[in-house]
Every structure is written in structure tokens, then in C-alpha cells.
N, CA and C atoms as a LAMMPS dump frame, in Angstrom:
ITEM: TIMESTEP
0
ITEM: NUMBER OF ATOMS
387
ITEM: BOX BOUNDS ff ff ff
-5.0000000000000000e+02 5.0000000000000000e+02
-5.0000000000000000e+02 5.0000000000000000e+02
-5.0000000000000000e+02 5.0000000000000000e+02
ITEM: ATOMS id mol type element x y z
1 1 1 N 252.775 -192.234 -379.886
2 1 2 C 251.824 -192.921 -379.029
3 1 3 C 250.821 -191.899 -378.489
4 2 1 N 249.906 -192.612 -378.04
5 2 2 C 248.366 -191.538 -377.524
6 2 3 C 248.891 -191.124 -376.212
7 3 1 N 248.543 -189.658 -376.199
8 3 2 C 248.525 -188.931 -374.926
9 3 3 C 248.275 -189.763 -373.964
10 4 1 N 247.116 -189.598 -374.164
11 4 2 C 246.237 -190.295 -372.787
12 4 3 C 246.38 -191.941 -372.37
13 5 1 N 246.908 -192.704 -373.44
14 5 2 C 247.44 -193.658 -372.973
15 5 3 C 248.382 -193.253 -371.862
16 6 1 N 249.557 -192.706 -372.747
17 6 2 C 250.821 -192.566 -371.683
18 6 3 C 250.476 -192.195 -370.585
19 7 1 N 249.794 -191.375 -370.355
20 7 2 C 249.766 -190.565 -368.988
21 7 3 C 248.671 -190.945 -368.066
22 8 1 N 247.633 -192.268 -368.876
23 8 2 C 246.844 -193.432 -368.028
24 8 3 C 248.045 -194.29 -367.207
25 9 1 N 248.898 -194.925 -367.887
26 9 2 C 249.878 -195.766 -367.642
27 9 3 C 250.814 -195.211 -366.754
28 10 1 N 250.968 -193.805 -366.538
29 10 2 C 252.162 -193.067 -366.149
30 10 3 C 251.167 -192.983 -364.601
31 11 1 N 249.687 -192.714 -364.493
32 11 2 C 249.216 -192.428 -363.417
33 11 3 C 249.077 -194.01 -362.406
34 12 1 N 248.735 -194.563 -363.49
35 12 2 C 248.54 -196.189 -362.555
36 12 3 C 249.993 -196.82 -362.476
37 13 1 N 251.124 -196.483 -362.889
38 13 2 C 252.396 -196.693 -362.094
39 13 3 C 252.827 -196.358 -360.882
40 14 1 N 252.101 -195.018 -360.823
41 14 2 C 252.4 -193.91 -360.077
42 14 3 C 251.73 -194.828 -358.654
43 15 1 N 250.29 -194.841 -358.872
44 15 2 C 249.889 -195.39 -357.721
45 15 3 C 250.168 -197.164 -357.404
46 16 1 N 250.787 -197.787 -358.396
47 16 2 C 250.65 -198.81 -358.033
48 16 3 C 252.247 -198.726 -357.347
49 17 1 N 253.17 -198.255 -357.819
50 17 2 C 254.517 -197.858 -357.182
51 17 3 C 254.404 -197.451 -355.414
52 18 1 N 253.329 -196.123 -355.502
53 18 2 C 253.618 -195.651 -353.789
54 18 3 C 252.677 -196.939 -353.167
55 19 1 N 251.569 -197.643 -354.219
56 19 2 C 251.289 -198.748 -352.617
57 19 3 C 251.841 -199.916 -352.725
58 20 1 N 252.728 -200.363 -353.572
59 20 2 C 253.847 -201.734 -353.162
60 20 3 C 255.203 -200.836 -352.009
61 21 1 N 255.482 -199.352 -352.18
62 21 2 C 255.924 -198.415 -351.142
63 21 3 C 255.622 -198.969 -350.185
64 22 1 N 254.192 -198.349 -350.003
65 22 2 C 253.63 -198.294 -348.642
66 22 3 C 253.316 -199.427 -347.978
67 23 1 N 253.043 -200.718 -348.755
68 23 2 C 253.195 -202.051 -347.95
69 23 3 C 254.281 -202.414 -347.572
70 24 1 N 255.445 -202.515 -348.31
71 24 2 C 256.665 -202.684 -347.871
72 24 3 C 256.849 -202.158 -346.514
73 25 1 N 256.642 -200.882 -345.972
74 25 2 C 257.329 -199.756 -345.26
75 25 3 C 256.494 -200.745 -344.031
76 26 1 N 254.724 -200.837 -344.207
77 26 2 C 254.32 -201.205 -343.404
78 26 3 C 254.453 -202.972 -342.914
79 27 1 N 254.437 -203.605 -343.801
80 27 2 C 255.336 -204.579 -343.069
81 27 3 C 256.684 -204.485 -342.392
82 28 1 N 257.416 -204.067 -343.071
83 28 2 C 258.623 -203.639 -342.753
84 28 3 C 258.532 -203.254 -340.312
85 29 1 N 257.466 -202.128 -340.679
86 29 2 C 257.156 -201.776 -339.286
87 29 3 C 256.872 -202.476 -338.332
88 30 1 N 256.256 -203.639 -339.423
89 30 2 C 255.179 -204.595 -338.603
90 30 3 C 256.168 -205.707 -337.986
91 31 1 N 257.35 -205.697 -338.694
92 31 2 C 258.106 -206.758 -337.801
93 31 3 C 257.917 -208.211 -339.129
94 32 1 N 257.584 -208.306 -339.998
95 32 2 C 257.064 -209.308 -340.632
96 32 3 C 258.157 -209.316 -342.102
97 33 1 N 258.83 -210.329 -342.266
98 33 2 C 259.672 -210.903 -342.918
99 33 3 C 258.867 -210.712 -344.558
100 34 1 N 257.873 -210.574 -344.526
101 34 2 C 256.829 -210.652 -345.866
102 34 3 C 257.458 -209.679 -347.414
103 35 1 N 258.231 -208.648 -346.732
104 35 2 C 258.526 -207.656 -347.197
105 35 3 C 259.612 -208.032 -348.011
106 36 1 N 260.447 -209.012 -347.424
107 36 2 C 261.367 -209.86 -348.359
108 36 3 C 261.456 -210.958 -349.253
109 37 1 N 259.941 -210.961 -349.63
110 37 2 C 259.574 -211.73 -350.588
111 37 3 C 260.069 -211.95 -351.658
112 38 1 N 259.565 -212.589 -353.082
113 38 2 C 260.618 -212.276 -354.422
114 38 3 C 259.532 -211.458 -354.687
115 39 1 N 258.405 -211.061 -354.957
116 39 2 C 257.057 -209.957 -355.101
117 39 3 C 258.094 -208.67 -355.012
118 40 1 N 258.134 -208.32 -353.652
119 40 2 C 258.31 -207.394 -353.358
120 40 3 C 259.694 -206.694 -353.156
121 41 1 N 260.769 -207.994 -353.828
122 41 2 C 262.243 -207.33 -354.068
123 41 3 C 262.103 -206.864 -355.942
124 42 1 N 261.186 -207.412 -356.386
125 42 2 C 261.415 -207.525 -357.924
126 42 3 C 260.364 -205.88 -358.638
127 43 1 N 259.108 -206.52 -357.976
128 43 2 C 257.668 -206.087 -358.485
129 43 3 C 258.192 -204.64 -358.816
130 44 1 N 258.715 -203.706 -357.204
131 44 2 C 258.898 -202.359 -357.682
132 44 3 C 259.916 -202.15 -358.459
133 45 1 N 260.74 -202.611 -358.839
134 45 2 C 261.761 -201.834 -359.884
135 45 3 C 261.385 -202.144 -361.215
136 46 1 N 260.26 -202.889 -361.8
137 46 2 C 259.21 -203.49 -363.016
138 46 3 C 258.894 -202.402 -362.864
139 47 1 N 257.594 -201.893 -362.059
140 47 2 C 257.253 -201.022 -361.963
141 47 3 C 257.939 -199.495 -362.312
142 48 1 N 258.324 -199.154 -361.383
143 48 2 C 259.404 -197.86 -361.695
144 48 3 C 260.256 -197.679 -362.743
145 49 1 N 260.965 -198.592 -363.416
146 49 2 C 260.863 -198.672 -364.243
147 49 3 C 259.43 -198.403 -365.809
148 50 1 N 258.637 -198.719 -365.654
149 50 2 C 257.832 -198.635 -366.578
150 50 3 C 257.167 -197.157 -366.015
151 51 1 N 257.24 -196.664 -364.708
152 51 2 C 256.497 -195.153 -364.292
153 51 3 C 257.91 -194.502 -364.936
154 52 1 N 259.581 -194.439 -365.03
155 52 2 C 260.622 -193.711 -365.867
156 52 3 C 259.765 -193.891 -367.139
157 53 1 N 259.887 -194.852 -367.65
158 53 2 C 259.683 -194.852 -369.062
159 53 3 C 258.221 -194.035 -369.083
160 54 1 N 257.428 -194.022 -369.07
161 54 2 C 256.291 -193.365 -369.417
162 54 3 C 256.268 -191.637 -369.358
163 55 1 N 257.412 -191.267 -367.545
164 55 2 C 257.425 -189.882 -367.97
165 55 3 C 258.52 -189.661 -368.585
166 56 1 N 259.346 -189.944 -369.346
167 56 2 C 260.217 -189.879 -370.61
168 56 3 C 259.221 -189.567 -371.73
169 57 1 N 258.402 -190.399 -372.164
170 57 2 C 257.2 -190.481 -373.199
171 57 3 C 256.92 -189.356 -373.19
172 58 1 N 256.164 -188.61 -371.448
173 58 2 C 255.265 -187.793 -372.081
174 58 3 C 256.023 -186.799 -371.698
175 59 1 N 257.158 -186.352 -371.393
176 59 2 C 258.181 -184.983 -371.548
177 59 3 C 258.294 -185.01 -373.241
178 60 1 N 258.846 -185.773 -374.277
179 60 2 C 258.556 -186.097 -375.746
180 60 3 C 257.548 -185.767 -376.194
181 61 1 N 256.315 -185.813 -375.613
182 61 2 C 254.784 -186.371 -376.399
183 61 3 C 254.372 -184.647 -376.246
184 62 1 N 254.888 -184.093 -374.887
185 62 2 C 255.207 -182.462 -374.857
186 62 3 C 255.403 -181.551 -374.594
187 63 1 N 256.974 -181.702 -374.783
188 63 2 C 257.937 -181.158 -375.301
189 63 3 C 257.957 -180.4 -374.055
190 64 1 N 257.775 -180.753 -372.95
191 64 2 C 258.154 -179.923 -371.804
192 64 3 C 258.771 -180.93 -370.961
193 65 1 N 260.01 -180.265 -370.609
194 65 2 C 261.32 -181.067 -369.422
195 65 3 C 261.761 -180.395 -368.403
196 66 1 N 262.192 -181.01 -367.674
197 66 2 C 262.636 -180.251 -366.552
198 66 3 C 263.535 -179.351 -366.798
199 67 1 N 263.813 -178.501 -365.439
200 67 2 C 265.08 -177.424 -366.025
201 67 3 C 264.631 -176.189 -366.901
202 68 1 N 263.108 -176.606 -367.582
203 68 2 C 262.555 -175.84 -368.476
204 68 3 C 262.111 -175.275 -367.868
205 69 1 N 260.717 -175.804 -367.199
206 69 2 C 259.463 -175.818 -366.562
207 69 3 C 259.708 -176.138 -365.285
208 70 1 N 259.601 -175.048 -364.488
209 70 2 C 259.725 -174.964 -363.052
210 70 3 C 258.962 -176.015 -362.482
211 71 1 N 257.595 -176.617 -362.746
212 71 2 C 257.004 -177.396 -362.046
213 71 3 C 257.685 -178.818 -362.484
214 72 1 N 258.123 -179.281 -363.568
215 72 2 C 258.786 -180.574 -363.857
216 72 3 C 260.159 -180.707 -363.271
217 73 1 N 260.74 -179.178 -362.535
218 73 2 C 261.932 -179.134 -361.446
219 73 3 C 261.585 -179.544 -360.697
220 74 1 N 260.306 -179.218 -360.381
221 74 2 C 260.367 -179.516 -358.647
222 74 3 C 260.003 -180.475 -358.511
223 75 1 N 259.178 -181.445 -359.93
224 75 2 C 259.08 -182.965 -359.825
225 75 3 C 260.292 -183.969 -359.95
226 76 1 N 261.056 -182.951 -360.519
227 76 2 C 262.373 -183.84 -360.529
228 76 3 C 263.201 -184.243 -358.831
229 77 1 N 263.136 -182.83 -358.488
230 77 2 C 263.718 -183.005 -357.212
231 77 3 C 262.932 -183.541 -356.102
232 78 1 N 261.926 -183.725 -356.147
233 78 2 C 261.268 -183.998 -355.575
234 78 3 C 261.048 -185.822 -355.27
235 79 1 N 261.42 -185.826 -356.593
236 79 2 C 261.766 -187.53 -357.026
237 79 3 C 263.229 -188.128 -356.056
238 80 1 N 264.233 -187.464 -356.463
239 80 2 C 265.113 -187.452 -355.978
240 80 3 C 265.136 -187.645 -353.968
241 81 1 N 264.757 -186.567 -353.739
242 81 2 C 263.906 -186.655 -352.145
243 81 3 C 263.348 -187.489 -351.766
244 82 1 N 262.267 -188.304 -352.167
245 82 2 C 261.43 -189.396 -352.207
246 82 3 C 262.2 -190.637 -352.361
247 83 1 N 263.378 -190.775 -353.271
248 83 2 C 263.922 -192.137 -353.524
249 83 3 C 265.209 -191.973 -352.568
250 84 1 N 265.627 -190.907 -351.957
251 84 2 C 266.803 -190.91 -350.755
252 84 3 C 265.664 -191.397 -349.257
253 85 1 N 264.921 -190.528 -348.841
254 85 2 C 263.63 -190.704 -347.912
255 85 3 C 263.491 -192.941 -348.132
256 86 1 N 263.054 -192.817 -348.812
257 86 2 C 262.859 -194.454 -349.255
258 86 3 C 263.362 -195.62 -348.811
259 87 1 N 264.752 -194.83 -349.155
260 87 2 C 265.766 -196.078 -349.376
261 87 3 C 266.25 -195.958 -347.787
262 88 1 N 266.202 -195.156 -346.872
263 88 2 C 266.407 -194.738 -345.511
264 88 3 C 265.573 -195.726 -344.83
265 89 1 N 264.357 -195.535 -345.274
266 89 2 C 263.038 -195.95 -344.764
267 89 3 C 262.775 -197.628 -344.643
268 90 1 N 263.25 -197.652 -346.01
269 90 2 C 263.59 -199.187 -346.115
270 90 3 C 264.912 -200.376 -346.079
271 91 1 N 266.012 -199.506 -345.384
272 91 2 C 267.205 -199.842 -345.402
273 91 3 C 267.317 -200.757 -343.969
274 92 1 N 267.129 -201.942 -343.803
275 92 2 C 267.632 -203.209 -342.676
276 92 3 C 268.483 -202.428 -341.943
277 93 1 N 267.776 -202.585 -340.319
278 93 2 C 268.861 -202.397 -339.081
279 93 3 C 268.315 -201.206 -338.872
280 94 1 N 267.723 -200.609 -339.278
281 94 2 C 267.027 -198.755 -338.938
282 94 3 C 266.301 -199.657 -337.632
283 95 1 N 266.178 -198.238 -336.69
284 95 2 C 265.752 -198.289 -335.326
285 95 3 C 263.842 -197.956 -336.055
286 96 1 N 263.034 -198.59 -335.081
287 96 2 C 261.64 -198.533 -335.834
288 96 3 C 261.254 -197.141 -335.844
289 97 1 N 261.853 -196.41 -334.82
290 97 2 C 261.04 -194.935 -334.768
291 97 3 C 261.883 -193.901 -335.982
292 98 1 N 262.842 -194.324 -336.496
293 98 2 C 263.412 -193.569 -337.466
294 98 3 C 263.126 -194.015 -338.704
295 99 1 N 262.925 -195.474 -338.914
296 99 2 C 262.145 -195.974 -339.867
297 99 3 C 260.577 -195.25 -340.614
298 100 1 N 260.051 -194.892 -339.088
299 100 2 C 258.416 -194.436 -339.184
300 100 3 C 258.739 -193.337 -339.709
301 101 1 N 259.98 -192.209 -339.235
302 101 2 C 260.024 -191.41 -339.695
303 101 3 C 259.945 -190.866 -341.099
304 102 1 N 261.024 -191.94 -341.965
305 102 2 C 261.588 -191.72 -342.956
306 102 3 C 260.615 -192.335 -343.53
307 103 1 N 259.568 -193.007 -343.4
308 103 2 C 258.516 -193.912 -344.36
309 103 3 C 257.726 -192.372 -344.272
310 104 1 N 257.388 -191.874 -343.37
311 104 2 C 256.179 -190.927 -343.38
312 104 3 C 256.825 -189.791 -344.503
313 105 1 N 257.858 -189.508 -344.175
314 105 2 C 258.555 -187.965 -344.991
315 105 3 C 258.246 -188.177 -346.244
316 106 1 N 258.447 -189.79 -347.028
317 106 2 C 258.569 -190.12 -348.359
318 106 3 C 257.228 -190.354 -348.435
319 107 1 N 256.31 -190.644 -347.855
320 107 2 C 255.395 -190.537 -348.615
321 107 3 C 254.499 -189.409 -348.436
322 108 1 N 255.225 -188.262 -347.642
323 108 2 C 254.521 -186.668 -347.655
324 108 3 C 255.122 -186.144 -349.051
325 109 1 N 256.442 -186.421 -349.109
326 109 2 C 257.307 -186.332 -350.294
327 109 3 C 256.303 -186.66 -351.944
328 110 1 N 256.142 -187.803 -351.722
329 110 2 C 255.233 -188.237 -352.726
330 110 3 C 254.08 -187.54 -353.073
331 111 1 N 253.519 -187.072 -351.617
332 111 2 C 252.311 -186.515 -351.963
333 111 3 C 252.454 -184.646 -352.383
334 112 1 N 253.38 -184.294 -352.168
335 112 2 C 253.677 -183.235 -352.869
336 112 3 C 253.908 -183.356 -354.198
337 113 1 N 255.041 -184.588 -354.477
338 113 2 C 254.966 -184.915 -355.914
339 113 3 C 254.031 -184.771 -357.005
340 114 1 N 252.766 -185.87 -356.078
341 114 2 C 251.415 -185.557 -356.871
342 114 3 C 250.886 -184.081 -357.336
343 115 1 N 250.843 -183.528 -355.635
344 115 2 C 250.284 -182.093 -355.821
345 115 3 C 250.924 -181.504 -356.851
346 116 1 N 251.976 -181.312 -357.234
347 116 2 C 252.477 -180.721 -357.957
348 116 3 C 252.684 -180.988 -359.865
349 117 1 N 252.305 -182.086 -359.908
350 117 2 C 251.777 -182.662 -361.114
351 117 3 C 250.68 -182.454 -361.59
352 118 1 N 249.356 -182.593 -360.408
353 118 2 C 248.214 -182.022 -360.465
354 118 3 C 247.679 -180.018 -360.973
355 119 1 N 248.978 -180.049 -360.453
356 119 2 C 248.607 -177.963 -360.247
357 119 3 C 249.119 -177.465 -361.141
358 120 1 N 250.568 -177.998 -361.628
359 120 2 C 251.726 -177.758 -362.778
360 120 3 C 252.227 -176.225 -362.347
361 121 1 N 252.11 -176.534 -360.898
362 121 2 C 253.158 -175.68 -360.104
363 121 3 C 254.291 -176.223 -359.153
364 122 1 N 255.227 -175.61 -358.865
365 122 2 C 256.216 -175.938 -358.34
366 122 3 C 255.548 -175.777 -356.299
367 123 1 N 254.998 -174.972 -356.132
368 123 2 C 254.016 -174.977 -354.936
369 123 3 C 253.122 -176.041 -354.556
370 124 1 N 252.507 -176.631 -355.831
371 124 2 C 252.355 -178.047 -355.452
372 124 3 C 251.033 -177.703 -354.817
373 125 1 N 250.181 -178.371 -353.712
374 125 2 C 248.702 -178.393 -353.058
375 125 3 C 248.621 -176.842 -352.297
376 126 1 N 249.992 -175.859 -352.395
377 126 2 C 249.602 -174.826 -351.647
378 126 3 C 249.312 -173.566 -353.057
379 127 1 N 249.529 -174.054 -354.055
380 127 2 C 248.748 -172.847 -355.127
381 127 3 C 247.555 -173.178 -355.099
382 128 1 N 247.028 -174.115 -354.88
383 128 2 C 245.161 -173.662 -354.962
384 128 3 C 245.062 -173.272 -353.776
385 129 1 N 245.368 -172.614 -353.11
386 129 2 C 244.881 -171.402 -351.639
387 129 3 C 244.684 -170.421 -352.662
């Protein structure tokens, strides 16, 4: 399959994943039942699902994996961080101010993720200093 397909598809998962995230979290805050929709119990794991599958593709398409490549470590773990952060964030009965917490970490989490995809360093938004 084409590069640039995959890694079109792999980027618009990416963002369409952290903002069905980030609505969730923010309804969630908001006090509003919305969040328990069938949309929004189903939509993200379609999603995430199809953002796994794509970076599977393009670790294949080349030939660089984690464990290898220090920066696809720290996307790994970083993943990992983000989907513990998450599931905190979005877990029923959290007090709201620990909620805010754990929504904000995961999606600082995330945004290192990016950085670090972007730079194809494990430093992430602090190697371009």
C-alpha cells in the first residue's frame, strides 16, 4: 500500500481519536450524560482501532519498530501513558478535580506523542530548542 496513504489515514485517526477524547472528557466535566451515547461508546474504539492498524502498516511499509528506534519507544510508551491517563480520566465516580486532572495529563501526553512523531526523537517538542 502507498506511503502516504497510510500515514494520511494514520494522521486523521490520530486527530479524529484525541477530539472524540477531548469531547468525551469535556462533557464528561460538563456534567452532561451526552458522553454516554452509542456515538461515543462505539465511534472511538472504530477509530483506534483503524489509528493500530495503520501504525502496524507503516512500521512494515518501514521497516522501523519500536525497541529499534528510540523515538517509536517513546511512542510506544507514551501510548501506553495516554491510554492509563484516559481511562482514569474517563472512568465514572472520579471526583471532577481529579478528573480535570487526568483529562489534562492525557492530552499533554498526547501532545508529546505528536511531538515526538513529528521530530523522530524520543525528546519530542524539546529537540527543536
Amino acid at each position: 500500500m502507498d506511503y502516504l496513504l497510510v500515514r494520511s489515514l494514520h494522521i486523521g485517526c490520530v486527530i479524529i481519536s484525541l477530539s472524540l477524547f477531548a469531547i468525551r472528557g469535556l462533557l464528561m466535566l460538563a456534567g452532561s450524560g451526552a458522553y454516554r451515547n452509542v456515538f461515543f461508546r462505539y465511534a472511538p474504539h472504530v477509530v483506534d482501532t483503524m489509528l493500530f492498524t495503520t501504525a502496524l502498516m507503516l512500521t512494515t511499509i518501514l521497516h522501523q519498530y519500536p525497541f529499534q528506534q528510540p523515538w517509536l519507544t517513546a511512542k510506544v510508551l507514551g501510548l501506553i501513558a495516554y491510554i492509563v491517563l484516559g481511562s482514569l480520566a474517563l472512568r465514572p465516580g472520579q471526583a471532577r478535580p481529579r478528573r480535570l486532572v487526568m483529562l489534562a495529563a492525557a492530552m499533554l501526553t498526547a501532545a508529546y506523542i505528536v511531538s515526538v512523531a513529528r521530530s523522530h526523537s524520543p525528546w519530542g517538542a524539546l529537540s527543536w530548542l
